[in-house]
C-alpha positions in Angstrom: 54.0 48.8 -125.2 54.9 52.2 -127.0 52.0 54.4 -128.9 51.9 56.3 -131.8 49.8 58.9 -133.5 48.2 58.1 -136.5 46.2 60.7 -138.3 43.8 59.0 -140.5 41.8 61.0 -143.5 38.1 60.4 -142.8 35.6 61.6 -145.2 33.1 61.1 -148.9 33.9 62.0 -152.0 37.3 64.2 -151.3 35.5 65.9 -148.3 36.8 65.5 -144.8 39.8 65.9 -142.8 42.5 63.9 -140.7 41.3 62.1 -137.4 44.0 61.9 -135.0 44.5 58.3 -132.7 47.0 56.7 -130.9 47.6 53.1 -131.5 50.1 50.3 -129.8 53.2 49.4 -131.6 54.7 46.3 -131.6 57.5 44.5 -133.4 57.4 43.8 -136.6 54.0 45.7 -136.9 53.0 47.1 -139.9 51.0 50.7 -141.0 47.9 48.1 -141.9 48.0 46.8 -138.1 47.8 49.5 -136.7 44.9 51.1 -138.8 43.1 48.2 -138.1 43.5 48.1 -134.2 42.4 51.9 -134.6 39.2 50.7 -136.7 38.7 47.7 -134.1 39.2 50.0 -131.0 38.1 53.6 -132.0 37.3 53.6 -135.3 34.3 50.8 -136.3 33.3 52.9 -139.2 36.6 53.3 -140.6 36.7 52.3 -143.6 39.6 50.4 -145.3 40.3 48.3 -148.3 42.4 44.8 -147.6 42.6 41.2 -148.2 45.9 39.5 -148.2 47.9 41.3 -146.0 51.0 39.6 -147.2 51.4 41.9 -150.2 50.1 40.3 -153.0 46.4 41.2 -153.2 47.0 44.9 -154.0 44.2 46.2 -151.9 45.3 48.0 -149.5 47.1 50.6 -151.4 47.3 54.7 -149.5 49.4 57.4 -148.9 51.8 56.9 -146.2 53.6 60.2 -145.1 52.9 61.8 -148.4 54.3 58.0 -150.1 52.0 55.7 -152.5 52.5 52.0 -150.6 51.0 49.2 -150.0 50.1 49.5 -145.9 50.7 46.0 -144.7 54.0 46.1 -146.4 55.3 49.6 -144.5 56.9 48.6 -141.1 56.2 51.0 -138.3 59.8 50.6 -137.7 60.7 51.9 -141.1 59.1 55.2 -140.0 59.7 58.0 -137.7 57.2 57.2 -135.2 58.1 60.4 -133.0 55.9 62.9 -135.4 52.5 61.6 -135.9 52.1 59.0 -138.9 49.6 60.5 -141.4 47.7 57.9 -143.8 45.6 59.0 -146.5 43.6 57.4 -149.5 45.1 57.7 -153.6 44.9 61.2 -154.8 44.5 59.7 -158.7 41.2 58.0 -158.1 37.9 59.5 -156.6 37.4 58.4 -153.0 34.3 56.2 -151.9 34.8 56.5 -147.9 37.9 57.1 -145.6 40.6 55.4 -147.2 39.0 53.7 -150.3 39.3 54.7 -153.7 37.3 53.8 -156.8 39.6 52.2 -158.9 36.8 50.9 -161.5 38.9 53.4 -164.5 42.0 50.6 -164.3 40.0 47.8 -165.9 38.0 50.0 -167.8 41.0 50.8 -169.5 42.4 47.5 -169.6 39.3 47.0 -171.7 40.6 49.4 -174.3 43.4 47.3 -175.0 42.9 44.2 -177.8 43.0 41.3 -176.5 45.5 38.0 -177.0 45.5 37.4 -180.5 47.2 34.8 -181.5 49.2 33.0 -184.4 47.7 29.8 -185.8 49.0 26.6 -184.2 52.3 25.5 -185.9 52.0 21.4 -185.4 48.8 19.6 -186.2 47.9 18.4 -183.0 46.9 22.2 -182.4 49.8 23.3 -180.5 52.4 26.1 -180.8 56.2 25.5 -180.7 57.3 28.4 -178.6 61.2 29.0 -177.2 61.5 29.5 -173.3 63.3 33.0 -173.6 60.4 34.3 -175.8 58.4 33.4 -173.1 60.8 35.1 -170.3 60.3 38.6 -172.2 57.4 39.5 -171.0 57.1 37.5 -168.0 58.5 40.3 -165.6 54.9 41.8 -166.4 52.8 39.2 -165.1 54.2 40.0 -161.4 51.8 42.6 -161.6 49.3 42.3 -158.3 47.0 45.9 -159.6 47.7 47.7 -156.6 47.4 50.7 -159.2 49.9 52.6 -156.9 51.9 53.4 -160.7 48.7 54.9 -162.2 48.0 56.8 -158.4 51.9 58.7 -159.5 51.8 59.2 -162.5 51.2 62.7 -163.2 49.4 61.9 -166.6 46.7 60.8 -164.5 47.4 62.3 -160.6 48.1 66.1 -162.1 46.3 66.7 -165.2 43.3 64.2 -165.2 43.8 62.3 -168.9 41.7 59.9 -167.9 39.6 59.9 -171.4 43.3 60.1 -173.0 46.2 57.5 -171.3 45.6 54.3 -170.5 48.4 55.0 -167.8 51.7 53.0 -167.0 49.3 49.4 -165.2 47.7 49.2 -168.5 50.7 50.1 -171.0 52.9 46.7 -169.3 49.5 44.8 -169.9 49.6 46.1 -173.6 53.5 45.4 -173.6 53.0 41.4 -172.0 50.9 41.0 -175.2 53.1 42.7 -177.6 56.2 40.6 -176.1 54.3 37.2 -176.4 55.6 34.8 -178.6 52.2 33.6 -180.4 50.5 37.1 -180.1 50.3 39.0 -183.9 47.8 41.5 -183.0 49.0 45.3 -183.7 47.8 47.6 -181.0 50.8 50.6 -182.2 47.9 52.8 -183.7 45.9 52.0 -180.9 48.7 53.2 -178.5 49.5 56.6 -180.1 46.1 57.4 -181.1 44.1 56.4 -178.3 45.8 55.1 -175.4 48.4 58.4 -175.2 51.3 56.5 -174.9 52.9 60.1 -175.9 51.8 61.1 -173.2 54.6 59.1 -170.6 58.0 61.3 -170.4 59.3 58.4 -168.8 60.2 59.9 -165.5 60.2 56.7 -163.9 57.7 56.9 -161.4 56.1 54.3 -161.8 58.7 51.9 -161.5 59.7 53.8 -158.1 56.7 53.0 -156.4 55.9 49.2 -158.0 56.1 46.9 -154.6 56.8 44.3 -156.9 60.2 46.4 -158.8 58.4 45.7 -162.0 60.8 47.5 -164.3 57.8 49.7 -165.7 59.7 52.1 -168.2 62.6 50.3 -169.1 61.4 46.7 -170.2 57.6 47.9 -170.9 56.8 51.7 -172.2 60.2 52.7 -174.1 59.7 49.4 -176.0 56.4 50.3 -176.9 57.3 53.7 -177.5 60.0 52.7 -179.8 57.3 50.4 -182.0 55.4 53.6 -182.1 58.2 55.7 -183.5 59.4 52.5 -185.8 55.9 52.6 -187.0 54.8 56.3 -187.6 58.1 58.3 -188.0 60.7 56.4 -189.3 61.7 57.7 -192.7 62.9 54.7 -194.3 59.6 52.8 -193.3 57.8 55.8 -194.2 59.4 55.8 -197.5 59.1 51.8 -197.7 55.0 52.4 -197.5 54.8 55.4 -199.4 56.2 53.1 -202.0 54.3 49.9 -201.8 50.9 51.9 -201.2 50.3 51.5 -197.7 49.7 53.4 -194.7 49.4 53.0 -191.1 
């Protein structure tokens, strides 16, 4: 059976240094497999975040080769296996251990968001009468599995640390599902300009490059918000509109 290198980071708190160590490749073998035959073989105190293994859990997001992915979705055979295979933890988040990141600042943003708000019921048995492609808007979003590898790119977050200012890209479609939803009539747009940093996003599209799940991220989710935020705030007619009647934002 055919080896390959694997260098593995090992270390605390963004202290440490690759580990090199060989590990048997089969077919249809994945990066995840072969980290953990290291960690069974070589490695016991390796440590390593993972549940599902079938790509739907999220947790065992890294750095493949320098590439934000999912490990147990990244074939071996998919790589060039003649130059050592290196496999590192998210650079975005602060590490606990080896390859494990503390992701706690995702849902402590997703906690900055309002929550469902919605309409009261339109029949009077207390339910809603809702149309199915109202529902399909937003239901793209929902496909999300938090691997966080979309806030891990993002250079909001990854390069200059905004982490008290943008909510980043995971938590933006989660504000966009509840903006899209048919019985939701909450309004998060002041929210989103002045304290999630939508303004922020210049919509490179990273995100929705590394999304395992090809969540159109920027397309269907931020531009529409950003386009509710510039409706809202610096359109002149609806300017002029609220100047009028007395109101403002």
């Amino acid at each position: 059976m055919p080896t390959a290198t694997f260098k593995i980071w090992r270390g605390q708190g963004g202290v440490g240094a690759f580990e090199e160590h060989e590990a048997e490749v089969s077919e249809g073998m994945v990066v995840l497999d072969a980290v953990l035959q290291i960690q069974a073989s070589e490695a016991n105190d390796l440590a390593v975040r993972w549940n599902c293994k079938a790509g739907k859990c999220g947790s065992c997001s890294a750095e493949v080769n320098g590439k934000p992915r999912l490990m147990c979705m990244t074939r071996c055979s998919d790589i060039d296996l003649t130059e050592p295979v290196t496999v590192e933890p998210m650079k975005a988040f602060p590490q606990i251990k080896d390859l494990v990141t503390d992701v706690s600042y995702n849902y402590e943003a997703k906690l900055r968001v309002k929550p469902f708000n919605p309409r009261p019921p339109d029949n009077e048995d207390g339910t809603w009468t809702v149309y199915q492609e109202d529902i399909d808007r937003g239901q793209e979003f929902r496909k999300c599995i938090e691997c966080f590898l979309c806030q891990n790119v993002c250079h909001v977050l990854r390069e200059h640390q905004k982490f008290d200012e943008f909510i980043g890209p995971r938590v933006l479609i989660h504000s966009a599902y509840l903006a899209m939803h048919p019985l939701d009539v909450e309004d998060r747009t002041r929210d989103l300009k002045e304290d999630q940093g939508i303004g922020y996003c210049n919509i490179t599209k990273c995100c929705t490059a590394v999304c395992p799940e090809s969540i159109k991220i920027t397309d269907n989710g931020i531009i529409p918000l950003k386009e509710r935020v510039a409706d809202g705030f610096y359109d002149p007619v609806a300017k002029l509109f609220r100047r009028l009647v007395g109101k403002s934002r």
